[in-house]
N, C-alpha and C positions, 0 to 999 in steps of 0.2 A: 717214859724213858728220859734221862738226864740229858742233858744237849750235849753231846761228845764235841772234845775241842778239836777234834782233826776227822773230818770223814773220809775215808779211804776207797774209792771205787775201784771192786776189780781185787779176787782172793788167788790171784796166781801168782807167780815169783815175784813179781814188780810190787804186788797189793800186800803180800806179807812182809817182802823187806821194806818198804814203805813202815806198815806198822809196828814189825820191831825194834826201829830206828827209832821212831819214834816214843817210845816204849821204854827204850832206855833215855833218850831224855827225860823223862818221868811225864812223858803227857796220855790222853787217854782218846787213843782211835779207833773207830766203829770201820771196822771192814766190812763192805755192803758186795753183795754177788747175787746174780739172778741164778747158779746154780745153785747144789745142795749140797756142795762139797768143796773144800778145798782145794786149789791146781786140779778143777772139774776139765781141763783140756787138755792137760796131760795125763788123765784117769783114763781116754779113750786113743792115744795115740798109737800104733803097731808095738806087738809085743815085745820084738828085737832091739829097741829103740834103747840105746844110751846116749849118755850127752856127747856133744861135741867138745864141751869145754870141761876141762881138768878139774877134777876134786879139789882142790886149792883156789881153784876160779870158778867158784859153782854154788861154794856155801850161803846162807843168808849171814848178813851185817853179824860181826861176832858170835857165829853160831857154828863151830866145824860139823862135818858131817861124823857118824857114828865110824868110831874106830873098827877097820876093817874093811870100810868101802873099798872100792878099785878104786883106781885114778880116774874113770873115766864111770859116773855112777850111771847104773840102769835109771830108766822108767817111774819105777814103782821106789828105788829107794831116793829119786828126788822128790816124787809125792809124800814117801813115808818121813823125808827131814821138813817140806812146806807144812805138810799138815801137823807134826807136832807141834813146833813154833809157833803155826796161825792160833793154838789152845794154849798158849803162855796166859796165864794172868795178868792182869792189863792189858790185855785185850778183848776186843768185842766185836765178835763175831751175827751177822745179818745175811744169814745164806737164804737161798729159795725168792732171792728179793731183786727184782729187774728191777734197773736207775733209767728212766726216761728221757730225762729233761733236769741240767743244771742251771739254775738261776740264780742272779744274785739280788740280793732284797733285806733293805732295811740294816745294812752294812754286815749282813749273815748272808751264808751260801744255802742256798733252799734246792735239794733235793726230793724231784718228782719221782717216787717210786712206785709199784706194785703194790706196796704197803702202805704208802702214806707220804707225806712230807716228812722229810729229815733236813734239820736245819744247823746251821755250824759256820763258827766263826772261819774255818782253814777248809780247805778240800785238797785232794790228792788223787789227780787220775790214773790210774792203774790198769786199764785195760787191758794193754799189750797193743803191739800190731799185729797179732793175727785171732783176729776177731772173727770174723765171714770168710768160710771158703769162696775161692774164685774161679770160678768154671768156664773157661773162654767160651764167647758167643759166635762159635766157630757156625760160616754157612753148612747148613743144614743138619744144624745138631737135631731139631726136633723130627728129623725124619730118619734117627740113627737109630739100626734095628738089634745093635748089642746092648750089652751093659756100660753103662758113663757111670764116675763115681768120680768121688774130689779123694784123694791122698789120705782126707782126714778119716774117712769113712773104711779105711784097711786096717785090719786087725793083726793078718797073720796070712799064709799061703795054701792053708787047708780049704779054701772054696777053690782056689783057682788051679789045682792039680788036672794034668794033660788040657789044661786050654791054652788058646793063645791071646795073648796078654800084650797092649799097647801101653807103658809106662811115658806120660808127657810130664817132660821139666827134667833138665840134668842136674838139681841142686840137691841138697846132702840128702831130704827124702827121697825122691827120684830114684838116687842112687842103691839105696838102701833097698827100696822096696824091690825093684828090678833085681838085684842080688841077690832078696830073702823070696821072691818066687822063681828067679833059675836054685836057689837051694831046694825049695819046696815043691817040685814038682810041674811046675807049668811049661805046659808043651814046649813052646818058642820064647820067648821074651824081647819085645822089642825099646827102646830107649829114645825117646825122640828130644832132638835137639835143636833148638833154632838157632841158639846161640851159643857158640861153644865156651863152657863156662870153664872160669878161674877155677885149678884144684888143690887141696893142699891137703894132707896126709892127718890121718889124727893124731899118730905118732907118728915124729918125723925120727931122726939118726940119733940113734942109741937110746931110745923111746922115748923123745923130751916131747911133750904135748904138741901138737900144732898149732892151741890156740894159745900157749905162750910164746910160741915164734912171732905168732900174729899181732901179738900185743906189743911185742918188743919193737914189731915195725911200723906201727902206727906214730913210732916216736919219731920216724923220721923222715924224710920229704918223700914223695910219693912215687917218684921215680927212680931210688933206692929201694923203696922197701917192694915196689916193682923188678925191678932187677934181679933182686935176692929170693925173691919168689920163684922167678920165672929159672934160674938157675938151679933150685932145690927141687922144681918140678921136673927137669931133665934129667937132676940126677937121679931123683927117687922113682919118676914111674915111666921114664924115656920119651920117644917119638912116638903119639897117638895119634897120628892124623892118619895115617891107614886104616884106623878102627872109627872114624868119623867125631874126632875129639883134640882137633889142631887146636894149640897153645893161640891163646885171641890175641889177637892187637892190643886190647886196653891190659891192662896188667891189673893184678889182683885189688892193689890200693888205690889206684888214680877210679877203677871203676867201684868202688866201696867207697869213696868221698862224693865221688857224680852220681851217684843212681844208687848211696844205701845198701847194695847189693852184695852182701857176703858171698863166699867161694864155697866151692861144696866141700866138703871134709868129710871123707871118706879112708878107709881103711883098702889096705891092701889088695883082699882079699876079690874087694870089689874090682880094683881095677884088673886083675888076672882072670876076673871073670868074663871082663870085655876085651883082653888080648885072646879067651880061648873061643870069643863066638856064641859064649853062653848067653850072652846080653848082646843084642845087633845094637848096634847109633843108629838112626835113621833121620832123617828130617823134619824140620817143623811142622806142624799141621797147617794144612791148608784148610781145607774142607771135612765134612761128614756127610753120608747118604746112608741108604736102607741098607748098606751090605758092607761099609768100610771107608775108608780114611784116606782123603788123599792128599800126599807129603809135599812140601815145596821141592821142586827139582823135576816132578811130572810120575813121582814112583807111589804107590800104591802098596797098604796093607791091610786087611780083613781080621782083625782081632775079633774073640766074642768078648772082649772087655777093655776098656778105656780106662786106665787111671789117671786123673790128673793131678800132679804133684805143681800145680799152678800158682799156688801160693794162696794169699791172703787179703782184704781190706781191711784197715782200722777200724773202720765205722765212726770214726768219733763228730762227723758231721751233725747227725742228729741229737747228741748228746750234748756238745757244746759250741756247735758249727756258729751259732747266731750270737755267739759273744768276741768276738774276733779276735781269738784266740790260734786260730790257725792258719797255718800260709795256704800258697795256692796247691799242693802236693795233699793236705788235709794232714799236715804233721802240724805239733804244739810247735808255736813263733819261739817258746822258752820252756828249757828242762832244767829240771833237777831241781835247786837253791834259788834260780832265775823263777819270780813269781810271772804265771803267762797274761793274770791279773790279780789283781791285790787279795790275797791268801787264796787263790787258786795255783798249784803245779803240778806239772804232769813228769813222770816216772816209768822210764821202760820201752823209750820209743826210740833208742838206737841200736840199729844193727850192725854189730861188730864182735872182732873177735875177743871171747872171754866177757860173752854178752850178760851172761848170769853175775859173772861178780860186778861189773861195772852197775848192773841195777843196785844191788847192794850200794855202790859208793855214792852211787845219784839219791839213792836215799837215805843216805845218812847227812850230806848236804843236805835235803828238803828237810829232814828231821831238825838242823840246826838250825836253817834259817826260821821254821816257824816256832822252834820254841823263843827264837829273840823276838820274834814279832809279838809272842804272848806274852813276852815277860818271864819267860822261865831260862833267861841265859844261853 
């Protein structure tokens, strides 16, 4: 195989617009994935699942979505706009292919894979942050006599009809899934919260996206765009602190600059399902035993199943932990155009709102800077 000038780790939004950024500068990137498919993590996410972020803030680097999507595209027609583009011509595609270990050697990037060494003057990490489910090592999980499962692992509400169902993590899946099983039949539904999370509407007033509100605020200092949050949440879904979902102290942006931590975005329909009782809030998890779960505050629930909508690890420690590349959080020290070492950068590792288009923009920055590094302008 010809030595590709840019290797791309990682075939999900970040690793295609990575490559078709690149691609239109006219250079030639091996997208490398130890799955066997394109956006392989989003082929398995819940059936209900649409994006958070707006048709216009979604698409890859000068690629609109097919005439006709919604504003807000499902599941399967974001996989169906990644996977077309990851088969553009000029590009090169290395699926079924686990990346071990990046090295740098002999002024080329040597990738340790499954397959073999792949070697190349430029690299582009592509991961994502959410690589590994994370299942808290709550005491006595291994003496817990229901069903545990991580978020990523729910398809749909057809197994959990008439059971009773513990949802942990109030973020936009949390939300979601607790809503699409009080839709789909499970007995009780509970919502556990430890921290009562920042909300913000997918459509906000006269159906303008939320994650273009989102974006609009990020332009301004944190304690503005805090205010105007915390304002548009009283208007649009009132006082929830009687339903166990009081407005937090830290406001939407100051905790999205501190702790990376986007707001849940959620629709309506969800929040009127937890004004009618359909969804309980209940408390954080404390503990697990043979028979149920016991909440911070001293209260107690017996689910026969545990989801945890807990979130995620990078993983990128072992991949490129020993090139000191990364701070002490295990985030890249430099994104986008910012090489993190000399033709190595990483793509896709900020969470915010109108996350999908800003990968786009970070990669068309890292598309630029490395075609000057090669000499191609």
């Amino acid at each position: 195989m010809t030595e590709p000038q840019v290797a791309v780790v990682g075939a999900g939004p970040s690793g295609v617009a990575a490559a078709v950024a690149l691609k239109d500068r006219r250079l030639r990137p091996l997208v490398i994935d130890q799955a066997e498919e394109v956006a392989s993590t989003w082929r398995i996410r819940y059936d209900r699942l649409r994006l958070n972020t707006c048709r216009p803030y979604s698409h890859l680097p000068g690629r609109r979505f097919a005439r006709g999507t919604p504003m807000f595209p499902s599941r399967d027609q974001l996989i169906e706009h990644l996977d077309h583009h990851a088969h553009e011509d000029g590009i090169e595609l290395q699926l079924g292919t686990r990346v071990d270990r990046i090295e740098r050697s002999n002024g080329r990037w040597s990738l340790q894979t499954s397959a073999g060494e792949v070697r190349a003057p430029q690299v582009i990490v592509a991961t994502g942050y959410e690589s590994e489910p994370v299942v808290p090592a709550w005491p006595g999980r291994e003496r817990f006599g229901a069903q545990l499962m991580h978020s990523r692992e729910y398809r749909n509400a057809e197994p959990f009809a008439d059971r009773l169902v513990l949802v942990v993590g109030p973020g936009c899946s949390g939300m979601e899934i607790a809503y699409d099983l009080a839709e789909g039949g499970a007995r009780k539904v509970w919502l556990s919260a430890r921290t009562p999370p920042n909300i913000l509407m997918r459509a906000g007033p006269g159906g303008l996206p939320g994650d273009m509100i989102g974006v609009a605020l990020l332009h301004l200092p944190a304690r503005f765009g805090d205010a105007f949050a915390r304002f548009g949440r009283k208007q649009d879904l009132g006082d929830l602190t009687e339903y166990g979902l009081p407005i937090p102290e830290e406001g939407v942006m100051s905790r999205l600059h501190r702790t990376g931590q986007a707001p849940a975005i959620v629709d309506g329909e969800v929040i009127e399902a937890i004004k009618a009782r359909r969804i309980e809030i209940v408390p954080g998890v404390e503990s697990l035993d043979e028979t149920g779960v016991q909440l911070a505050g001293g209260s107690r629930v017996e689910p026969d199943v545990v989801i945890c909508a807990t979130g995620y690890n990078r993983k990128l420690e072992p991949l490129v932990g020993h090139l000191d590349v990364l701070d002490e959080r295990g985030m890249p020290r430099a994104l986008a155009q910012r090489a993190a070492a000399p033709g190595m950068r990483f793509v896709g590792y900020v969470p915010r709102p109108g996350g999908l288009g800003y990968m786009g923009k970070e990669a068309r920055r890292a598309a630029k800077a490395i075609a000057s590094e090669l000499g191609g302008g």
